[in-house]
C-alpha positions in Angstrom: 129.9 271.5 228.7 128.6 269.9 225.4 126.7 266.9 224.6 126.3 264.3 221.6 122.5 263.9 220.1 122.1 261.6 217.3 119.1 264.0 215.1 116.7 261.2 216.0 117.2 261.4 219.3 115.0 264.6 218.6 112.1 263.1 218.5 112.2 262.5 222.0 113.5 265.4 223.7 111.3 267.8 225.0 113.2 271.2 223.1 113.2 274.2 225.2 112.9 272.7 228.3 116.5 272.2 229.7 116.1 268.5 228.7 119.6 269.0 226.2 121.7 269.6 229.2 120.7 265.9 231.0 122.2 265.4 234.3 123.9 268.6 234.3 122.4 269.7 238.2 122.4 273.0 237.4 118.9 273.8 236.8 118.1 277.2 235.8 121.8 278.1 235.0 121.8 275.4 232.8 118.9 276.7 230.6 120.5 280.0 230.2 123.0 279.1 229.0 123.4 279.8 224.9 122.9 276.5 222.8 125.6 276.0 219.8 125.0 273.4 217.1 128.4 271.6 215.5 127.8 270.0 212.2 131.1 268.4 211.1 131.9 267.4 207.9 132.7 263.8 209.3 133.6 262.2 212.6 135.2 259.6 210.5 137.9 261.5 208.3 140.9 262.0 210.7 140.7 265.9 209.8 137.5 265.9 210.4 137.7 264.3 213.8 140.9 266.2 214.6 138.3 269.2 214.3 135.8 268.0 216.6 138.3 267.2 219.2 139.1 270.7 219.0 136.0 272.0 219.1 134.8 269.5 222.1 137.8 270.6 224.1 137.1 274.4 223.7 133.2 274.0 224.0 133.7 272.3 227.7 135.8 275.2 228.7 133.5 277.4 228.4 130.7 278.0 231.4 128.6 280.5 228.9 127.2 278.2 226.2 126.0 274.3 225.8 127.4 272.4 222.6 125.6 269.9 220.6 127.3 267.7 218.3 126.1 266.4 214.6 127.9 264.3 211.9 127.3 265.3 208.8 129.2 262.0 207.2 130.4 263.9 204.2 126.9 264.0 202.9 124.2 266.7 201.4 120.9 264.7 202.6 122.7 264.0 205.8 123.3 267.8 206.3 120.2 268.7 205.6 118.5 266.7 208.0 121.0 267.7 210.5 120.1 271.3 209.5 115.9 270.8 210.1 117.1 269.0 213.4 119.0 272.5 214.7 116.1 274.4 213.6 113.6 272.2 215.3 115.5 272.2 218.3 115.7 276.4 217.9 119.5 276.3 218.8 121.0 280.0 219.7 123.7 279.5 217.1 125.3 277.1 214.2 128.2 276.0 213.6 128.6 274.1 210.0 131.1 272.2 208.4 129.3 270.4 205.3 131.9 270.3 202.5 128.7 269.2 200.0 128.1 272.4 198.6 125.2 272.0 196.7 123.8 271.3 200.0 124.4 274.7 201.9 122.4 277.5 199.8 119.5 275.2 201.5 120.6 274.9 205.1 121.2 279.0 205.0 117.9 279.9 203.7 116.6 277.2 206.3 118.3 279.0 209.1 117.5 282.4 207.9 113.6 281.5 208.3 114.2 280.4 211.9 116.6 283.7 212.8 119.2 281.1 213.8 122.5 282.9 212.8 125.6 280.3 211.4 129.4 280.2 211.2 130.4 278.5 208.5 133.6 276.4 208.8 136.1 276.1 205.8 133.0 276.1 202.7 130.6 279.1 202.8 126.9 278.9 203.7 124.8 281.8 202.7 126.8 285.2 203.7 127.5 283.8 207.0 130.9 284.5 208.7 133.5 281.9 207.3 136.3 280.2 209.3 138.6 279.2 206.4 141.9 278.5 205.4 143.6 280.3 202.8 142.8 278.0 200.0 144.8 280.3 197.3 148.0 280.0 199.2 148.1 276.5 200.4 147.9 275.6 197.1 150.2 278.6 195.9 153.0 277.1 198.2 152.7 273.8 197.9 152.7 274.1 193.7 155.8 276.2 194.4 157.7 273.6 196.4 156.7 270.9 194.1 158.1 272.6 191.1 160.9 274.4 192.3 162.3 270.9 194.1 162.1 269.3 190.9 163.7 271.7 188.8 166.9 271.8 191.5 166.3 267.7 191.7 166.1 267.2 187.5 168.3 269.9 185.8 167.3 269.4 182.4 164.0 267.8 182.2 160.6 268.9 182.0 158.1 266.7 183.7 154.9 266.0 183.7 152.3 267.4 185.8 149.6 265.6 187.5 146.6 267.9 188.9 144.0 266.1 191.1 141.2 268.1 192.4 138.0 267.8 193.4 135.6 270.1 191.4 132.4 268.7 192.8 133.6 270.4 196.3 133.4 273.6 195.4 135.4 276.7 195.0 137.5 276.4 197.8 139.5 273.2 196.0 139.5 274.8 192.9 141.3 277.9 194.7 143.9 275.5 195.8 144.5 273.5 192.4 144.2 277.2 190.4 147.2 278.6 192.6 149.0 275.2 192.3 149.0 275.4 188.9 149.5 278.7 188.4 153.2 278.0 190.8 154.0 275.3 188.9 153.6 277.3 185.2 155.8 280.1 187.3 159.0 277.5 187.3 157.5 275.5 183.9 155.9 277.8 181.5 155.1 275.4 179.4 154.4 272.0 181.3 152.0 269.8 180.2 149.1 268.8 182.6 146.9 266.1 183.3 143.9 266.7 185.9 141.4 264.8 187.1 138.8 264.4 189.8 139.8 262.2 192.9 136.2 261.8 193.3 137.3 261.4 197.2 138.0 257.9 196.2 141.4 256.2 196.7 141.0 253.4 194.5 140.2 255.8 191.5 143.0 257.9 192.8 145.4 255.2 192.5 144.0 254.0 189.4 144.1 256.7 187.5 147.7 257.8 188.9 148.6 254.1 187.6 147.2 254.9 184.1 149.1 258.3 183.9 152.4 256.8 184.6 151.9 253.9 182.4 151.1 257.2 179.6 154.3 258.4 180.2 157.0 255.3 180.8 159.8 257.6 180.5 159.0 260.8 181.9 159.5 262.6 185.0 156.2 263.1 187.3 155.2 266.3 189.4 152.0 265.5 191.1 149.9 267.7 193.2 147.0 266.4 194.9 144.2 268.4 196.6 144.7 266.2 199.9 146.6 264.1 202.2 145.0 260.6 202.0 144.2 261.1 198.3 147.7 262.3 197.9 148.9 258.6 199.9 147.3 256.8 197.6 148.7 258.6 194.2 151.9 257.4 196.1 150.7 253.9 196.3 150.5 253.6 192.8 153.6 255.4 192.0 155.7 252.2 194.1 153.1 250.2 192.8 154.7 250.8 189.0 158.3 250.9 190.6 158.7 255.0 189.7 159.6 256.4 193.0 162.2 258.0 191.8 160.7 259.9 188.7 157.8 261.7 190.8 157.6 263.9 193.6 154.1 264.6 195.4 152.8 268.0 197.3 149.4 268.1 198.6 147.2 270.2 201.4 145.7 269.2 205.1 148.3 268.1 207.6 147.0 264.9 208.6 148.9 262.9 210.7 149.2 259.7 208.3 151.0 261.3 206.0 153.7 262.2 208.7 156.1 259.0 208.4 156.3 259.6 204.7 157.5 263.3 205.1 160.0 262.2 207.8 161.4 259.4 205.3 164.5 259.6 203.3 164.1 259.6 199.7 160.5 259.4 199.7 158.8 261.3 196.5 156.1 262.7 199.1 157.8 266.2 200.2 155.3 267.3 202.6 151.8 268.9 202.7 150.5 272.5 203.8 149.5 272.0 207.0 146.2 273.5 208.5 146.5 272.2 211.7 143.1 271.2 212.4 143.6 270.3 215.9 144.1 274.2 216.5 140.7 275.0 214.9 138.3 274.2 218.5 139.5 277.6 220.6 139.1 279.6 217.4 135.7 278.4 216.5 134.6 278.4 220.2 135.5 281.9 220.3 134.0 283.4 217.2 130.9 281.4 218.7 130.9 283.3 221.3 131.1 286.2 220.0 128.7 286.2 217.5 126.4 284.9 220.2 127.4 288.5 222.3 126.1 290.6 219.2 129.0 290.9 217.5 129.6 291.8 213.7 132.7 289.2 212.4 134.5 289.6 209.6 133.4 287.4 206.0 136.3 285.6 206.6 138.7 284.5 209.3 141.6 282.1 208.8 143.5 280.0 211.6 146.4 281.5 212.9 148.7 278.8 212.0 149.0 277.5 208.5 152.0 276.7 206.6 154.0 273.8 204.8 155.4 270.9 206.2 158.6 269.1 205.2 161.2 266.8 206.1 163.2 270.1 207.6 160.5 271.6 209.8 158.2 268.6 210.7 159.5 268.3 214.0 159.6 271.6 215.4 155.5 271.9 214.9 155.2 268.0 215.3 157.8 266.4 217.6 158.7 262.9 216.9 
């Protein structure tokens, strides 16, 4: 069973009481059950709310534990008041997924005081257990694919290669970019790059993809981007400027807009590593649960299926 509280619905709850599992029946049973907190990093972001799906679906399997659900809207002060609201409430457990960094050192040391123990989802908190992705390889694989399609595509030309991040995330996008560059340099030892911040914004995104082009009218484009929407808007601007065929795009996530553009002939967009977030909910649910039965997890866990997605093998994981 699980529920959705708005953190100021806090104020009016009686914590402790049973009042968090309303209209259950159950009574007693109810109460003992153990109470999980979900902070994700945004209901809004379709990877994000392919994440909670998951994790709603798994959590109302399971007849051991209550979930809770918070939004942390992609943003610190958010978090942190989502954070005081779990320790107020004295959950049993916390789940979070806050990809502002800066923000988490805070919520650990907040949840250390109040003995509440965490599992962190894809950016650490603290030394709590983390469910991740391989960041290194995703971006190892899809820097490999990028650069190896356009040296088979354009025999005799060294392009240009476009690197956007996002540095103010953390380490775990600076994983990817590092091993997408380090492919790339594997096939082009000694390409030129141009990086920049996406700043999470898809106006600057296609702004400064537009400016980069216009720096290099006759030039051929490799451009990896750190995600999929970012990564559909760099395209944008590269029909935008009429250079669709002079750049091919990789990028990370698997999000399910940037499926008609893999499945498209000709497109520069060759596909994304996929982390299927729609998997995550069981995996999640389940370290939960056992961290909640006393046991010790490993530092880090990845999902069992990541890996990347192109024209060729799009439909056998994703079936039109």
């Amino acid at each position: 069973m699980h529920c959705v509280i708005d953190r100021r619905q806090f104020t009016r709850l009686v914590v402790g009481s049973g009042a968090l599992v309303a209209g259950s029946g159950l009574g007693a049973f109810a109460q003992a059950k153990k109470r999980v907190a979900f902070a994700n990093i945004s209901d809004e972001i379709p990877f994000g709310a392919s994440v909670l799906r998951g994790v709603k679906d798994a959590a109302a399997k399971r007849t051991d534990m209550e979930a809770t659900f918070f939004d942390n809207r992609n943003d610190a002060a958010r978090a942190l008041d989502n954070a005081r609201a779990v320790v107020a409430a004295k959950f049993d457990l916390f789940i979070e997924y806050n990809a502002q960094a800066g923000s988490n050192l805070p919520i650990w040391r907040m949840m250390q005081e109040a003995k509440i123990p965490i599992l962190a989802v894809q950016i650490g908190v603290g030394e709590a257990p983390l469910f991740a992705v391989d960041n290194r390889i995703s971006g190892t694989d899809s820097g490999r694919v990028l650069a190896e399609t356009a040296k088979s595509r354009w025999s005799g030309q060294e392009p240009v290669a476009i690197i956007i991040s996002i540095p103010e995330a953390g380490p775990f996008i600076a994983e990817r970019a590092a091993g997408a560059k380090e492919a790339i340099q594997k096939v082009y030892s000694g390409i030129e790059f141009v990086e920049f911040s996406s700043r999470n914004d898809a106006g600057h995104t296609r702004q400064l993809v537009t400016d980069t082009l216009t720096r290099f009218p006759n030039r051929k484009v490799i451009c990896w981007v750190h995600v999929d929407a970012m990564a559909l808007s760099a395209l944008a601007a590269v029909r935008n400027a009429g250079r669709a065929a002079d750049v091919f795009i990789t990028t990370t996530g698997g999000d399910r807009a940037a499926f008609p553009e893999i499945r498209a002939d000709n497109s520069p967009f060759l596909g994304t590593y996929a982390f299927f977030p729609e998997l995550w909910g069981n995996d999640i649910i389940q370290l939960a649960a056992e961290m909640l039965a006393g046991k010790t997890l490993p530092k880090l866990i990845h999902p069992k299926r990541q890996l990347f997605l192109t024209k060729q093998n799009i439909n056998e994981y994703y079936p039109s």
